[in-house]
C-alpha positions, 0 to 999 in steps of 0.5 A: 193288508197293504198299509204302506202302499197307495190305494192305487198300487195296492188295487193293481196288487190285489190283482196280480195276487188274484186275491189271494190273501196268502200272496197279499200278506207277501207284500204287505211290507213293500213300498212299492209295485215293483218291489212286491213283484221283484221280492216276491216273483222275480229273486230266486228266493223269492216265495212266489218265485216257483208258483206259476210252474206249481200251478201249471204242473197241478193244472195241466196233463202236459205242462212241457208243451204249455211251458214252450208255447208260453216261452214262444210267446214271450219274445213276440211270436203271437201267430199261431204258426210262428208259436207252432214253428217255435215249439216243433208242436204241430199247429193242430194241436 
């Protein structure tokens, strides 16, 4: 599915896809990794640019509480009271 991409960067594609071959065939025209993931998660345009808030809207009763604890980890906060006092979500819960 990945025919201009080296037998390594399409393992580490297959994984970041999950497998799914509906998101192998978005990349099957990239040359590289980072050219798969730029298209295809990273432009506005892109077809898996919306894909992880979909996910978690299907997935989870409460995805504000999820999005926030997921937008306090990604700046560095990884205690559990740092990620509380990020959110305004009590540690608790």
């Amino acid at each position: 599915m990945l025919p201009r991409i080296d037998k390594k960067s399409a393992f580490a594609l297959y994984a970041i896809s999950g497998g799914i071959p509906q998101y192998l065939s978005y990349f099957s025209k990239a040359i590289s990794i980072k050219e798969a993931i730029v298209d295809n998660f990273l432009q506005k345009d892109g077809r898996l640019f919306e894909e992880p808030n979909n996910l978690i809207k299907q997935e989870l009763r409460d995805p504000a509480n999820y999005n926030s604890v997921i937008a306090a980890v990604a700046p560095g906060h990884s205690r559990l009271n740092e990620i509380a006092t990020a959110t305004k979500i009590k540690a608790t819960s």
